[in-house]
N, C-alpha and C positions, 0 to 999 in steps of 0.2 A: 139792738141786743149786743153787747160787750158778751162777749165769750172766748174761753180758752181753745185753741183749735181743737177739734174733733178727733181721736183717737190718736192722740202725738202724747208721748209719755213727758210729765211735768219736767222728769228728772232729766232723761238724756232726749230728748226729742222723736225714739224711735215710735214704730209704729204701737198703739196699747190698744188693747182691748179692755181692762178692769178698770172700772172707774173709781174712788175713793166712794164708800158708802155713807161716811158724816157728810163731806162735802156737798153730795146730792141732795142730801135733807136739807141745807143751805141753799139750794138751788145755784149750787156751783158745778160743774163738772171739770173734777180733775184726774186725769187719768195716769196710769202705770203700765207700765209693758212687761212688769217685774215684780214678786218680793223684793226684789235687790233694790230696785230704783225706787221703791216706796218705803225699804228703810234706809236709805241713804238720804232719804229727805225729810224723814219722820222728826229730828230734831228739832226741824222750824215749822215744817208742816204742822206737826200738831198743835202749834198754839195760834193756829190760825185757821183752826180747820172746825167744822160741825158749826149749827145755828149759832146765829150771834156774835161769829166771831171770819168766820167765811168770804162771805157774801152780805155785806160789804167786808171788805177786808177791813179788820177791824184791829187796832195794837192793844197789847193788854195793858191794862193799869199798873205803876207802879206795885213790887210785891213789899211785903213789911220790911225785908232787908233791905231794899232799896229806899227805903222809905228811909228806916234807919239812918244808913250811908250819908243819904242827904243832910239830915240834924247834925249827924255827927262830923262832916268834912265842910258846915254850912262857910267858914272862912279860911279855910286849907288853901292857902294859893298852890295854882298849878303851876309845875315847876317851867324848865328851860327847855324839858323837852317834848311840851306841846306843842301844837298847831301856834306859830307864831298871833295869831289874833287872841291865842287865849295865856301867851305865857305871863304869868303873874296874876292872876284874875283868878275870883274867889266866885263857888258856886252863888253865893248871895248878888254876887255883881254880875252874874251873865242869866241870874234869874231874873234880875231887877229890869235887866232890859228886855228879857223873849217876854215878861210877862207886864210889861209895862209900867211897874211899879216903882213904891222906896226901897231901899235898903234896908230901913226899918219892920216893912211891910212883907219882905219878903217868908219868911215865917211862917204868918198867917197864909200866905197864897201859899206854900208849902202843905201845910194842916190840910186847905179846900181842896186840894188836887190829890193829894193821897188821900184824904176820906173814904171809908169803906162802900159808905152808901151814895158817891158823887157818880152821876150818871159820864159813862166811858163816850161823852160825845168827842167831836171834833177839837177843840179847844182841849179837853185831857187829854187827848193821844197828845198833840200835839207837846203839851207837856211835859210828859213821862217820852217824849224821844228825845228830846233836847236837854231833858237830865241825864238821859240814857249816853246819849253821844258824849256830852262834858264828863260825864264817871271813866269813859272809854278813855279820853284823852289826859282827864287826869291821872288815871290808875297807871298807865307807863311814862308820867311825864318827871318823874324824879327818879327814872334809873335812865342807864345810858342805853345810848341805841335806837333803834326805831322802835314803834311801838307795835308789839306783839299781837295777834291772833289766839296763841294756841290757848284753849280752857277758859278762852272769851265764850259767855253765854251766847247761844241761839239769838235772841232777839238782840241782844244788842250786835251783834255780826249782821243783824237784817237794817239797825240803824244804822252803821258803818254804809251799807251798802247803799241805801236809799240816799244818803246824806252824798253819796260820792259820785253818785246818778242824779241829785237833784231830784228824786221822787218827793212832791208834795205829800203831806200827810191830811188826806180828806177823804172821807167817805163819796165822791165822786164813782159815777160808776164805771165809767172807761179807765180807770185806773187801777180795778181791783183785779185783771185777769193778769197786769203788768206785773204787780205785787206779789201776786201767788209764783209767779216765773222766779221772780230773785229770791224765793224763798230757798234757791240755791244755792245763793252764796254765803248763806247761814251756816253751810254744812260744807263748802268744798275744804276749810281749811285742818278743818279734821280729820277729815275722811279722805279727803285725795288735795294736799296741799300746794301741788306742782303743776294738777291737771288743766292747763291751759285750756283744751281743747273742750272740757266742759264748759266751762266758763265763757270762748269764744262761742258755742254753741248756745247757749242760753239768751247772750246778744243778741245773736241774729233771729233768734224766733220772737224778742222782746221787739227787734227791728221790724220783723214781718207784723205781727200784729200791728205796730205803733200806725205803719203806712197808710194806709185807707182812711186814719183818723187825720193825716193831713190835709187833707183836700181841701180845695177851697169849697166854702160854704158850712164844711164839718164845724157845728158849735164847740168843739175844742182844740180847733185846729193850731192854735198858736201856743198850747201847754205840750200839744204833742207832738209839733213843731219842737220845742225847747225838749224833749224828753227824747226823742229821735236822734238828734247831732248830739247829746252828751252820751247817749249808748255807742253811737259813731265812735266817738273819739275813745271811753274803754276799751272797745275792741278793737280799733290799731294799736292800743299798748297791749293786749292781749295777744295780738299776732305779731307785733315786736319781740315779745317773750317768748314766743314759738319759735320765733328766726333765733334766738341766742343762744336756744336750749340746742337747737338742730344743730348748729357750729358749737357746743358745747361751754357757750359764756356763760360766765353766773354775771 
């Protein structure tokens, strides 16, 4: 049984008593030690929360704006200041390859994947996060600077995050109680931008769960092996942040 620890609040780790009531009906338990801590998380929490969407942790489809987006930016190359693997590369060209396709073809697999009535399996999240992440890097990649957080949607701040963890995108079940943890970092850049100290705390409880699943003999020990040492390594740049902030470095 994959479970979220037992009365530790999703948000800050403290001790909870209330449990989220959709979630339960999911047969998730996730809990809150707070109003406070259950709306500070409500941004991502909710589109992940209640049947269907829970337990398994499930990503939503494409909405029609997104959808949009995509038609409309289908050969907008992204600029100079993206992820160097993507600078110059047009949604068609980085669909062509997550999705196996032509260039030509990419279109139609565009139409099948946003479809209203296409079943939200594995293969679709899959997807709608790989469009989700490319719309992220190209919507700051023709201004200067690094590229922004602030009044970036909830879920694509949950692809950012997953993508920079390496969190697989599969209905897997040892995977969804991990999932529901970083539904934190949907929300810290809004709501507490600077708070290190969330964010190293949500590692380490992502650390404590992962552990047990390494053992030898655990059937998923070598993905949770690899999800382990990339939370590792966040959180000494997380407490690198902490030491600069302490001495006053930006």
């Amino acid at each position: 049984m994959y479970a979220l620890a037992a009365n530790e609040c999703l948000a800050c780790g403290e001790h909870a008593t209330t449990r989220c009531s959709s979630g339960l009906k999911a047969g998730l338990d996730a809990w809150f030690c707070s109003p406070a801590c259950q709306q500070l998380l409500w941004p991502a929490h909710r589109l992940f929360c209640g049947p269907g969407k829970a337990n398994p942790f499930t990503w939503p489809p494409l909405s029609a704006e997104e959808r949009e987006w995509c038609f409309s930016n289908l050969d907008v190359p992204a600029g100079g200041n993206a992820h160097p693997s993507l600078v110059g590369m047009t949604l068609r060209q980085y669909l062509r390859d997550r999705a196996r396709t032509t260039l030509a073809k990419v279109p139609f697999v565009l139409q099948q994947f946003t479809h209203p009535q296409i079943p939200n399996d594995d293969e679709t999240q899959y997807f709608s996060f790989c469009v989700r992440g490319f719309r992220h890097q190209h919507a700051g990649s023709l201004v200067p600077g690094s590229i922004g957080r602030e009044g970036v949607a909830p879920v694509t701040l949950m692809t950012i995050a997953c993508t920079m963890l390496e969190f697989p995108v599969t209905k897997t079940p040892w995977r969804t109680p991990l999932l529901h943890l970083a539904t934190l970092f949907a929300t810290i850049p809004d709501t507490h931008p600077n708070d290190n100290m969330l964010t190293l705390g949500v590692l380490r409880r992502m650390e404590t769960y992962l552990r047990p699943l390494t053992e030898d003999g655990k059937p998923e020990r070598e993905l949770a092996v690899a999800a382990c040492e990339k939370v590792r390594l966040v959180a000494q740049t997380s407490l690198a942040n902490l030491a600069k902030a302490a001495v006053g470095v930006e």
